[in-house]
PyMOL commands that place a pseudoatom at each C-alpha (Angstrom):
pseudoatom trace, name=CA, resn=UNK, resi=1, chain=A, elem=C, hetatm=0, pos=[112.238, 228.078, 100.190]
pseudoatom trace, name=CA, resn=UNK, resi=2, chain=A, elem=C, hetatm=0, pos=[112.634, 224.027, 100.572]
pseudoatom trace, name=CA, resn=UNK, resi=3, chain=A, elem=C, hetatm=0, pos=[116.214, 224.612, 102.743]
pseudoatom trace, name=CA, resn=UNK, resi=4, chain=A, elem=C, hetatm=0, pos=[114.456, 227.125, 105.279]
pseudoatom trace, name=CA, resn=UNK, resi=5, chain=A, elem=C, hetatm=0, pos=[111.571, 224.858, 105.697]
pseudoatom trace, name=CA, resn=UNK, resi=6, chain=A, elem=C, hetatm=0, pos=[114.058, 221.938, 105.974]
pseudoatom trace, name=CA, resn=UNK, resi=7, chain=A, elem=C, hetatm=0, pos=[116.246, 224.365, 108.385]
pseudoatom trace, name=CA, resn=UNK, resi=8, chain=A, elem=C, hetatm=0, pos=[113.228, 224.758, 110.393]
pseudoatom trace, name=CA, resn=UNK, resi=9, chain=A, elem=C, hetatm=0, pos=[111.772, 221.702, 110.953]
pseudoatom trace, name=CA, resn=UNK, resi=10, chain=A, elem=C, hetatm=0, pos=[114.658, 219.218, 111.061]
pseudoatom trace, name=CA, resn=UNK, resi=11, chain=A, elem=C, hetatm=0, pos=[117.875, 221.196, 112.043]
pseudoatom trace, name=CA, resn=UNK, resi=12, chain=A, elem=C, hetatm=0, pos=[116.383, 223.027, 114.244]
pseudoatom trace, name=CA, resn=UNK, resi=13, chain=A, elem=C, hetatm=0, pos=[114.512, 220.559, 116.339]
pseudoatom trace, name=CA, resn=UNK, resi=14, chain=A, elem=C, hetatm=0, pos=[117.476, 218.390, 116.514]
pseudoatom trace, name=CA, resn=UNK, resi=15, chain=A, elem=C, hetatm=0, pos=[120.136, 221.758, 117.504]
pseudoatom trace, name=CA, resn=UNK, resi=16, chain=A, elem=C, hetatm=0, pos=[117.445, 221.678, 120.435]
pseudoatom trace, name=CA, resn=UNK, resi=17, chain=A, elem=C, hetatm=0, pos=[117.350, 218.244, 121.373]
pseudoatom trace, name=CA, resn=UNK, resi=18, chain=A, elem=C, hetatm=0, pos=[121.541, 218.059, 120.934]
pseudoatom trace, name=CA, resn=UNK, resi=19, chain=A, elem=C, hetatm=0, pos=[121.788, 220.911, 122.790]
pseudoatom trace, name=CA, resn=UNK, resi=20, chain=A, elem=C, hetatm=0, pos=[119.572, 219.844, 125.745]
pseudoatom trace, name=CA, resn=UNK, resi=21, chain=A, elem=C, hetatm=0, pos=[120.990, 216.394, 125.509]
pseudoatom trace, name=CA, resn=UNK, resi=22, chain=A, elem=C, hetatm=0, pos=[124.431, 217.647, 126.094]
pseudoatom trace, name=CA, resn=UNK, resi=23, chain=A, elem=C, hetatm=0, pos=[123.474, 220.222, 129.208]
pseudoatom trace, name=CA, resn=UNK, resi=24, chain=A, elem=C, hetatm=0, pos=[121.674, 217.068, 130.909]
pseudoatom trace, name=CA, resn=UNK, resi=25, chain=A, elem=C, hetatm=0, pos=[124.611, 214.624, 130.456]
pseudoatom trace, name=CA, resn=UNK, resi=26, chain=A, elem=C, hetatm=0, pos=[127.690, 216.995, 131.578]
pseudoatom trace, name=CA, resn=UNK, resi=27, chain=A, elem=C, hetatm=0, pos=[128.774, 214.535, 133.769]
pseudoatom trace, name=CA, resn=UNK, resi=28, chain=A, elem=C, hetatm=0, pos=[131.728, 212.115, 133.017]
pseudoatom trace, name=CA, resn=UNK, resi=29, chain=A, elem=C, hetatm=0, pos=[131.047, 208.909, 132.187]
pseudoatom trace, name=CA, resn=UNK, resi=30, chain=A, elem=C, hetatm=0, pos=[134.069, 205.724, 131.485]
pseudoatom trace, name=CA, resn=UNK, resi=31, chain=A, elem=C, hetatm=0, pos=[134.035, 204.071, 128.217]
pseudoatom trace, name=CA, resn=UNK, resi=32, chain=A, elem=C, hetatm=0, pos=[135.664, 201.156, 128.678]
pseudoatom trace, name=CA, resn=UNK, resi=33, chain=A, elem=C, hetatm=0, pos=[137.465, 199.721, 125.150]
pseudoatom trace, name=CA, resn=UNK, resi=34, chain=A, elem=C, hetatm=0, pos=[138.546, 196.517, 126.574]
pseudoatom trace, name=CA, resn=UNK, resi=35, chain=A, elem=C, hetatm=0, pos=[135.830, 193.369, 126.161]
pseudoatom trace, name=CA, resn=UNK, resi=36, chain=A, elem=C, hetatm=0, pos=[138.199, 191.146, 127.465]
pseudoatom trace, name=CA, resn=UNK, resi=37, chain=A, elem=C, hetatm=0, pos=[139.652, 193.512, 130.699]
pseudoatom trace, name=CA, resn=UNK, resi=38, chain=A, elem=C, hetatm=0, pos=[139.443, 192.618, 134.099]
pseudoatom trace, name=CA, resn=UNK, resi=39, chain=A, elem=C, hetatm=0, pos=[139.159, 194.379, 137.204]
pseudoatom trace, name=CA, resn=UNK, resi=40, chain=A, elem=C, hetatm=0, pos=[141.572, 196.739, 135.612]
pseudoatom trace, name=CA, resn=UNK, resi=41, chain=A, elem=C, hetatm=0, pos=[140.801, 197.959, 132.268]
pseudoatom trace, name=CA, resn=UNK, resi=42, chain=A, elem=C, hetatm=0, pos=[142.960, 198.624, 130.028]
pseudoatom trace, name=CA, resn=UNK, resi=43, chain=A, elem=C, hetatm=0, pos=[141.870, 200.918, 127.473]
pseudoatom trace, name=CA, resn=UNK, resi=44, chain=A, elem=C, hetatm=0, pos=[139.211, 203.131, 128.651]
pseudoatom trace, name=CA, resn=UNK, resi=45, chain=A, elem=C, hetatm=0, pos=[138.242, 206.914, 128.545]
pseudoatom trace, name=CA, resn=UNK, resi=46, chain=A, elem=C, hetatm=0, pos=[136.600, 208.953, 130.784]
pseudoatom trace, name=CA, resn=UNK, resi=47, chain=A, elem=C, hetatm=0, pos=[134.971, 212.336, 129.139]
pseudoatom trace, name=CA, resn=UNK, resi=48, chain=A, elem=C, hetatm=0, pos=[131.199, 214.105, 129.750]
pseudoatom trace, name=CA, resn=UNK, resi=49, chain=A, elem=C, hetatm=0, pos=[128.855, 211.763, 128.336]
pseudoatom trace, name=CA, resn=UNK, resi=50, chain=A, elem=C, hetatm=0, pos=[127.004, 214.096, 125.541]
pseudoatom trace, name=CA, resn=UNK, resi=51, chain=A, elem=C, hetatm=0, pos=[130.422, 213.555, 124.048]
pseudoatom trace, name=CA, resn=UNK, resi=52, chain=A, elem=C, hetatm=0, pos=[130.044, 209.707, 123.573]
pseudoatom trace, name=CA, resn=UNK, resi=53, chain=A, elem=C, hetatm=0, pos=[126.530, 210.392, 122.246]
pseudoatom trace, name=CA, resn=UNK, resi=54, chain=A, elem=C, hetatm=0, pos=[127.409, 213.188, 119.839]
pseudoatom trace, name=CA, resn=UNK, resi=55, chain=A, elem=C, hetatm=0, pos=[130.521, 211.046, 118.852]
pseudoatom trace, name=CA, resn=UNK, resi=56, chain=A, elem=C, hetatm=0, pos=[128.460, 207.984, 117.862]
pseudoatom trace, name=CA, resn=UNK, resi=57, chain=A, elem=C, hetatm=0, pos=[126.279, 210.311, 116.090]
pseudoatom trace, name=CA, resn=UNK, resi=58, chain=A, elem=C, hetatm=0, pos=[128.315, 211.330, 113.895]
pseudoatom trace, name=CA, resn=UNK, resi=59, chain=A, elem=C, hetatm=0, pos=[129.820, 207.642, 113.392]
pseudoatom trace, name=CA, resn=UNK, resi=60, chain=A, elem=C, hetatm=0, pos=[126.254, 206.768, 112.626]
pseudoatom trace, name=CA, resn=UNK, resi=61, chain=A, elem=C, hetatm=0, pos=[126.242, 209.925, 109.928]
pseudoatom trace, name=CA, resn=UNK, resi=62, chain=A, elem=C, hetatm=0, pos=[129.181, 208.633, 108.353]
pseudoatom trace, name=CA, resn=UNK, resi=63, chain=A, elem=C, hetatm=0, pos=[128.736, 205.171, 107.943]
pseudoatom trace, name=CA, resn=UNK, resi=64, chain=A, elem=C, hetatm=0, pos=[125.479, 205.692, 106.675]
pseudoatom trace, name=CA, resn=UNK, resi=65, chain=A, elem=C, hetatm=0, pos=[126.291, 208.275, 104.325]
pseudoatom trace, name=CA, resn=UNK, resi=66, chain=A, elem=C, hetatm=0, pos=[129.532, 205.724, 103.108]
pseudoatom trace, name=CA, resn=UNK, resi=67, chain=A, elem=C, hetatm=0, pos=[126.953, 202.957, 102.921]
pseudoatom trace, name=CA, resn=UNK, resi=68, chain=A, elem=C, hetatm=0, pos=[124.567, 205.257, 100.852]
pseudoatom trace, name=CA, resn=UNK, resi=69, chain=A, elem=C, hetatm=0, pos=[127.664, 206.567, 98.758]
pseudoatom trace, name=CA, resn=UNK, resi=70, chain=A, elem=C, hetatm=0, pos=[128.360, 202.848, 98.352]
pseudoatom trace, name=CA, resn=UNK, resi=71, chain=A, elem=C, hetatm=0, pos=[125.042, 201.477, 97.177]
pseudoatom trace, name=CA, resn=UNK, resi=72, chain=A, elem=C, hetatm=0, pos=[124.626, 204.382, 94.678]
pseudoatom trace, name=CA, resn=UNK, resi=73, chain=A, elem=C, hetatm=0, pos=[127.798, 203.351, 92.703]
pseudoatom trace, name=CA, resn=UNK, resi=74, chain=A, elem=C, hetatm=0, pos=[126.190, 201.455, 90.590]
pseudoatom trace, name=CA, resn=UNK, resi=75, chain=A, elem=C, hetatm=0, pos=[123.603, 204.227, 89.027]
pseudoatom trace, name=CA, resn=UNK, resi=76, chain=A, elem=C, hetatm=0, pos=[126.914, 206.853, 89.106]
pseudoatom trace, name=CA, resn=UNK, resi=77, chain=A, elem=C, hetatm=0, pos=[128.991, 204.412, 87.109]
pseudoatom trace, name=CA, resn=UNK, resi=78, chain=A, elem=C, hetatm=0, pos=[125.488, 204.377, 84.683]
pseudoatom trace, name=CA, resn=UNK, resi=79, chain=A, elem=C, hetatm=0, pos=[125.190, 207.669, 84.679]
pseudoatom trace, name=CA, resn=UNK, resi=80, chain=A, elem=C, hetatm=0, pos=[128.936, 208.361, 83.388]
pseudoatom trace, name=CA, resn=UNK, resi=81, chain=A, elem=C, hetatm=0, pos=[128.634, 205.815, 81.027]
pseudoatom trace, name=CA, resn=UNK, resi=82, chain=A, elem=C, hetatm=0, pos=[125.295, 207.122, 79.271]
pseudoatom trace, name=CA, resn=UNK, resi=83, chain=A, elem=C, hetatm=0, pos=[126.526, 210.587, 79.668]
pseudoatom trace, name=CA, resn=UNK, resi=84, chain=A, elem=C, hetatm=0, pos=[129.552, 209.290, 77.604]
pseudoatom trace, name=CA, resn=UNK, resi=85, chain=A, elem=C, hetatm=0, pos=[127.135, 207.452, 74.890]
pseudoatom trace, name=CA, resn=UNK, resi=86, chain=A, elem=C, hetatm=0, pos=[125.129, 210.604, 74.509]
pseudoatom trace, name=CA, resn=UNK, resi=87, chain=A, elem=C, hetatm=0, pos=[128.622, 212.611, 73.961]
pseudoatom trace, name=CA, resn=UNK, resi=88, chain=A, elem=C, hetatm=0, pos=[129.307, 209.909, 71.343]
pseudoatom trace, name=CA, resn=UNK, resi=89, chain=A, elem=C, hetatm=0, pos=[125.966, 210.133, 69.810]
pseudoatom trace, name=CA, resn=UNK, resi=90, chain=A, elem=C, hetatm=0, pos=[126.034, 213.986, 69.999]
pseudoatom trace, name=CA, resn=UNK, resi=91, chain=A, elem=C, hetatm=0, pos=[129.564, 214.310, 67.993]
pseudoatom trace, name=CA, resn=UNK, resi=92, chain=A, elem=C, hetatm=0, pos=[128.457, 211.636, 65.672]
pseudoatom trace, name=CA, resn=UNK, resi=93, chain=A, elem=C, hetatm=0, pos=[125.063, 213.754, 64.484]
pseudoatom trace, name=CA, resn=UNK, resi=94, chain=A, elem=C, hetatm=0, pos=[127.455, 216.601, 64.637]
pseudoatom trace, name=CA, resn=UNK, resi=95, chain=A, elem=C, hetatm=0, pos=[129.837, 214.942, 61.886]
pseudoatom trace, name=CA, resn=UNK, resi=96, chain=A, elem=C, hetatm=0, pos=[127.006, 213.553, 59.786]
pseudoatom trace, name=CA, resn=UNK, resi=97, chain=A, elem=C, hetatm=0, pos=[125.215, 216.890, 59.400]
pseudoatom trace, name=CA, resn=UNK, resi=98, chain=A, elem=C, hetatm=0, pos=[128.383, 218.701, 58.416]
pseudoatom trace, name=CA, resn=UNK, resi=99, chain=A, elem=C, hetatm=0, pos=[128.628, 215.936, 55.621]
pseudoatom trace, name=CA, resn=UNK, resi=100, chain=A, elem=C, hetatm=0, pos=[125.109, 216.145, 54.559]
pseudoatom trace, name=CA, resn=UNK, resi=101, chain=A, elem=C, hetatm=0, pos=[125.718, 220.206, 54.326]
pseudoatom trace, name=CA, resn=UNK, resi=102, chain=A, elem=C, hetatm=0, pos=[129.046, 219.333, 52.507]
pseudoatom trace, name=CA, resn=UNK, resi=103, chain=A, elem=C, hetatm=0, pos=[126.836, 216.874, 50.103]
pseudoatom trace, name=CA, resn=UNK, resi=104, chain=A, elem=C, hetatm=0, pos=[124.333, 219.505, 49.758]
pseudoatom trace, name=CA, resn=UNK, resi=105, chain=A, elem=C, hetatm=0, pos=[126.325, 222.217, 48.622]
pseudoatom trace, name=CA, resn=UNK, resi=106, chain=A, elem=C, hetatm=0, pos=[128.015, 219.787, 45.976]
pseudoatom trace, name=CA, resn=UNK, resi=107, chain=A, elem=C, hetatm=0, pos=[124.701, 218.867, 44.678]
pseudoatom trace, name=CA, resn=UNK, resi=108, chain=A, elem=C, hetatm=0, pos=[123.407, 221.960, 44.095]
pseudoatom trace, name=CA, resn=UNK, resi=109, chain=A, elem=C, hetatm=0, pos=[126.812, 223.469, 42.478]
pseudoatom trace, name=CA, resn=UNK, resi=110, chain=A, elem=C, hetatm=0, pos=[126.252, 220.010, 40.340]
pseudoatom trace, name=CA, resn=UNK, resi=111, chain=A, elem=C, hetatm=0, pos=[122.590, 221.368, 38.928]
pseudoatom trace, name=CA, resn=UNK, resi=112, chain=A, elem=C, hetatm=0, pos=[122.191, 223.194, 35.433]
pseudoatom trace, name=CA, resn=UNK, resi=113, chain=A, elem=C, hetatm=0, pos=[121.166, 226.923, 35.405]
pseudoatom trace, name=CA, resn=UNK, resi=114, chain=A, elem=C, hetatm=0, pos=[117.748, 227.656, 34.362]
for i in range(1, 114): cmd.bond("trace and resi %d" % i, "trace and resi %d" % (i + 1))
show_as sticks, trace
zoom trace
């Protein structure tokens, strides 16, 4: 339910907008790659223009999802390490219950008949 709705009113839209985007701008356009070239420049590329805008949107996608990635480290690294503590904690009341059964059982065996 939640991905159609997101499927309709985010992806969608922006399929539109992309898609429009990239029919207006067909034309080619030069990036230059040279701050420092002169009349001539040196390192440039010439391709339709939605290219250099879809291009730096997806830059923009991955550095922010890195950045994101990045800046959630620190809860992920907590998360494995009270994952591990409750694993700890989880095989230690495992052990101690098999003792208090073991203890139990001796006990009882221990108790006169009546």
């Amino acid at each position: 339910m939640w991905r159609k709705l997101f499927l309709v009113l985010i992806v969608l839209p922006v399929a539109v907008i992309l898609i429009a985007l990239a029919v207006v701008n067909r034309k080619p356009a030069l990036l230059i790659l040279d701050p420092l070239g002169g009349t001539e420049p040196g390192l440039s590329l010439e391709a339709p223009l939605f290219l250099f805008l879809l291009g730096a949107f997806a830059f923009g996608l991955l550095v922010g999802g890195l950045a994101t990635w990045l800046g959630q480290g620190k809860w992920r690294r907590l998360a494995r390490e009270e994952t591990r503590q409750a694993r700890d904690w989880r095989r230690q009341a495992d052990r101690l219950e098999k003792e208090l059964e073991g203890t139990d059982r001796g006990s009882r065996a221990q108790l006169p008949a009546e």
